[in-house]
N, C-alpha and C positions, 0 to 999 in steps of 0.2 A: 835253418838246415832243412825241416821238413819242405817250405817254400822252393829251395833249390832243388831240392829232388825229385817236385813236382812240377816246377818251370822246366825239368831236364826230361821226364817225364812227356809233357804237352808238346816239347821241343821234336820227339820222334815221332808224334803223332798228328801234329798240323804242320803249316808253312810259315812261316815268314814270309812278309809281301811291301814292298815300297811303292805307295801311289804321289807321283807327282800329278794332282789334280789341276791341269792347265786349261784355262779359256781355248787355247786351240789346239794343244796337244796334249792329250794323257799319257805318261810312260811308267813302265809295271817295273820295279827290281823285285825279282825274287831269289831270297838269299839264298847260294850255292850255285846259283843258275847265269845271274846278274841282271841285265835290263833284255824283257822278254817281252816284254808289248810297247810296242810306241804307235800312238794311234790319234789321229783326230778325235775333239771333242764335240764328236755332231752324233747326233742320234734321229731316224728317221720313221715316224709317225704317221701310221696310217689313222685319219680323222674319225673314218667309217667305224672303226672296229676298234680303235683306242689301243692297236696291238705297235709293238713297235718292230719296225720292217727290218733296219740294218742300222748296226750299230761304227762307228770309226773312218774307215779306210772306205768301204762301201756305201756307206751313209754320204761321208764329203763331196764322194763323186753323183752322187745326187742332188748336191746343194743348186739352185736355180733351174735342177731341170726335172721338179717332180710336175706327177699331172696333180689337179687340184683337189686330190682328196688324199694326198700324200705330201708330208712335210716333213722338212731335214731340219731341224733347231739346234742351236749349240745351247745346252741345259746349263752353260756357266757363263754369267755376263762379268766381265771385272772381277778375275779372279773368284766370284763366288754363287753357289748357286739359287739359281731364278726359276728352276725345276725341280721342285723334289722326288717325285716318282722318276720321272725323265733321267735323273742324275744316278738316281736309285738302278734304274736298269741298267746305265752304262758300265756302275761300277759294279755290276754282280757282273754284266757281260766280260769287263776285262781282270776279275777276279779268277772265273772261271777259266777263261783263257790263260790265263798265269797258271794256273792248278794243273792245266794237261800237262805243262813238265815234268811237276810231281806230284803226283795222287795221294793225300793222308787222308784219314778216318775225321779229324775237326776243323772244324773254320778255322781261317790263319789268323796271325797275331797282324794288323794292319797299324803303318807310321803313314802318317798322308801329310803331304804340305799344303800349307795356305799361306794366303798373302799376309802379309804383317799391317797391323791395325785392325784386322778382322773383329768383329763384334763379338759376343758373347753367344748371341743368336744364329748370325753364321755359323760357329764351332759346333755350336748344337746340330744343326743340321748337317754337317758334314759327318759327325760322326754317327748322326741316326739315319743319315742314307748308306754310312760305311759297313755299318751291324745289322741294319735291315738287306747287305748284299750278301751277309754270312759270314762276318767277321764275327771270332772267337774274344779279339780285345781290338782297341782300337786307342790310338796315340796323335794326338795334333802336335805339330810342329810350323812353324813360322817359314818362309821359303827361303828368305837372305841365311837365315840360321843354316838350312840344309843344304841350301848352293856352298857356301861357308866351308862348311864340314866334308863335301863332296869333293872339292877343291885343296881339301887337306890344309886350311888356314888353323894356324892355332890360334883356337878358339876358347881352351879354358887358362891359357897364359895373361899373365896381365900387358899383353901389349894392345895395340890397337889396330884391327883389322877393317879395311873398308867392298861393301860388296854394294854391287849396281845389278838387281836380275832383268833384264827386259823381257817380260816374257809377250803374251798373244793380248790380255785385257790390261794387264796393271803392271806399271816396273815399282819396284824395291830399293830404297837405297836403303843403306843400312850399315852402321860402324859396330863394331864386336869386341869385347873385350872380357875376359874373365866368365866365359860362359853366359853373357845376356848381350842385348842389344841395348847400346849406350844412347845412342841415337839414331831415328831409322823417320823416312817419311814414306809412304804409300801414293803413287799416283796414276790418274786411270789413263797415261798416256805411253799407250806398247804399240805394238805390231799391229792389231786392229784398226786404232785411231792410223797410223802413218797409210793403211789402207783405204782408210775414208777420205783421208788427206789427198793421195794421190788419184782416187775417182775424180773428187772434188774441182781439183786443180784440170785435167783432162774432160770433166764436163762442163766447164769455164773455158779452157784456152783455145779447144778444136772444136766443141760443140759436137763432144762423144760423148757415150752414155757409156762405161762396161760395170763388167761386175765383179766383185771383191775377190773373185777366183784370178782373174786378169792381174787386179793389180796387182796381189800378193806376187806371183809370177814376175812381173815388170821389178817389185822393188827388188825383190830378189836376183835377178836377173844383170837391173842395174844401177840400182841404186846406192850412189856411194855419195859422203856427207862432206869429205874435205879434198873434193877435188880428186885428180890423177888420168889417166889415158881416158879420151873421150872413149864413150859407150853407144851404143842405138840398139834401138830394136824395135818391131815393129808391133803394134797392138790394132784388135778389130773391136768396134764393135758396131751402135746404132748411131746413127745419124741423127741429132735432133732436130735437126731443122729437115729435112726429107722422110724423115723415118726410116732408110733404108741401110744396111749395113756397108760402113766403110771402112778404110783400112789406114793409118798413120803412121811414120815413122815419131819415136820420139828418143830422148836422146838423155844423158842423164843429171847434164844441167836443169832440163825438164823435173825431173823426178827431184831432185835436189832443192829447187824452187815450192814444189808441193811439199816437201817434209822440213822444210825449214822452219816453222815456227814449232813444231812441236819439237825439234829436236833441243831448241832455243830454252825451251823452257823446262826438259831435261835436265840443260845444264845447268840453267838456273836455281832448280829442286837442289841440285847436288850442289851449288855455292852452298844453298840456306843449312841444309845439312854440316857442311866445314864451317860454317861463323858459329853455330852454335854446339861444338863439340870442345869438350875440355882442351887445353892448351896440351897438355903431356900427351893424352892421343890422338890429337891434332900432327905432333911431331912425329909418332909413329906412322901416322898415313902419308906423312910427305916423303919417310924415310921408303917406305914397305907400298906403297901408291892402292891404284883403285883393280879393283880384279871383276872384269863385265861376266856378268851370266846371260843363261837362255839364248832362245833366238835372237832375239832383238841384238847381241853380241856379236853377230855377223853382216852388219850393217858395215858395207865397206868403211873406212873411215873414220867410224865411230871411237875409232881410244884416241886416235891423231887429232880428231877435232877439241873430246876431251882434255886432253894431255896440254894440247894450246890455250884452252880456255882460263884451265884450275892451276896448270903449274905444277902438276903432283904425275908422276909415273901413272900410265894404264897398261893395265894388262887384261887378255884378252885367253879367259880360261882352256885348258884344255879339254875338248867337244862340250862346247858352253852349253848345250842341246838338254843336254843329259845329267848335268852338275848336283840339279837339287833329288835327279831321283837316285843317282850314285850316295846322296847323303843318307836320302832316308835307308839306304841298305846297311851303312856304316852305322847307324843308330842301332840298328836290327841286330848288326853282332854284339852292338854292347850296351845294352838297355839299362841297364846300373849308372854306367859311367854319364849318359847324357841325358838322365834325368830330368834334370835341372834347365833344359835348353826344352823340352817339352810343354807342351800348354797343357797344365792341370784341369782335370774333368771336376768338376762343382760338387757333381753326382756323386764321384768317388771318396770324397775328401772325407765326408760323418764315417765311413765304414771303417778308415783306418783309425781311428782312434784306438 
């Protein structure tokens, strides 16, 4: 009793806050408010001064075009982070920016997603760069869990639910059932890799050089996986055999060629995932199918190619963009009830006795 009246208590006096901590985008839910930051995860480092210049949206636009005593990093490689200070500042910058909508007297209660398979050490560090931004409490959650939840999957029923997140470093497969994850595999092939994919392929076939800003542009633009109305468009960059800047039309058989083996092996993760998932929730997934998260869900093509490969319904969530940090805010209204779907802190555990 006294517990509730001081959680009701704490409740008028700090925030509520949902971080979806992504390799290429970070987005803020703040409860009451709903998703109030969505921002690139690049941070921008002056060398000289060790101070950091611009954090998100201003930072990105700086990406390849700092002078040399000014560097944009993205502080999370593969869903997890490769910077700790760097990470630390991002998330006190987009903390603080969530708080201008509403001002209380304590640090907020933070849920933050992370990739599933995360180590022990990772978690550590998420939640001491999340407290070290002025966070009052802090709650780890797995991302297929909160894409899961965000998408409204019933999730503590005993059926069998299946989620694919693609996000910017890592995608998530992941079957759900009864409030855990039955079976899930973690792999470091998202939006990035198809980025490097299609440099690769374009510095091989035209003998252009561009940069990860281009291609992202390009797959987006035209990148679709199972075919439909031809696309073009046209890309600049260097010339390697002159050095001098040219310009290409390419087309999205092009692009489709470059992102072919990693999507191959996508689908392949997600076979090995169905041959070793029980028979009973196996049949729920064939009944109930697959539900894509994240960016990487807006891959033209990507549930048709799916859906041909596996045999099993895709579906293709509503604003896939947003899913896991719409989850961590549904957590946020009801912290009792999804307990049990939370990654338990080590630290906290002797206290409850």
């Amino acid at each position: 009793m006294a517990k509730s009246y001081k959680d009701k208590i704490y409740g008028y006096l700090s925030n509520d806050i949902g971080i979806d901590l992504g390799t290429a985008n970070t987005l803020v839910y703040l409860r009451g408010h709903g998703i109030v930051v969505n921002e690139p995860s690049v941070v921008a480092v002056n060398q000289k001064t060790g101070q950091v210049v611009a954090v998100g949206t201003e930072a990105k636009n700086m990406l390849g075009r700092t002078p040399a005593h000014i560097v944009a990093v993205r502080p999370l490689v593969d869903g997890v982070i490769s910077d700790f200070e760097v990470t630390e500042e991002m998330i006190s910058y987009l903390v603080k920016k969530a708080e201008t909508y509403s001002k209380k007297m304590l640090g907020p209660r933070v849920v933050v997603g992370v990739p599933s398979g995360v180590t022990n050490v990772e978690i550590r560090a998420v939640r001491d760069a999340t407290r070290n931004a002025g966070a009052r409490e802090v709650y780890i959650v797995e991302e297929p869990m909160a894409g899961a939840i965000g998408i409204r999957l019933p999730i503590h029923e005993p059926i069998g639910s299946m989620i694919m997140d693609i996000g910017g470093g890592t995608t998530d497969i992941a079957i759900i059932s009864l409030g855990g994850i039955v079976r899930s595999k973690n792999l470091k092939i998202a939006g990035d890799r198809l980025n490097n994919d299609i440099i690769s392929y374009i510095r091989n076939e035209f003998k252009i050089l561009i940069g990860e800003k281009s291609a992202e542009h390009v797959k987006i633009a035209i990148g679709q996986v199972a075919g439909g109305e031809p696309l073009e468009t046209t890309i600049r960059g260097r010339d390697l055999i002159t050095g001098l800047p040219r310009e290409v039309v390419i087309t999205d058989s092009d692009i489709r060629e470059a992102m072919a083996q990693s999507i191959d092996i996508l689908v392949e993760s997600t076979k090995e995932v169905l041959e070793t998932t029980p028979p009973e929730i196996l049949s729920d997934v064939m009944h109930r199918g697959l539900h894509l998260v994240g960016g990487g869900a807006l891959i033209k093509g990507l549930d048709i190619l799916i859906n041909k490969a596996l045999d099993i319904p895709v579906y293709i969530a509503d604003d896939p963009l947003t899913a896991i940090a719409r989850g961590t805010g549904i957590i946020l209204e009801d912290l009792k009830k999804f307990n049990e779907v939370l990654i338990q802190n080590e630290d906290e555990l002797p206290a409850q006795k």
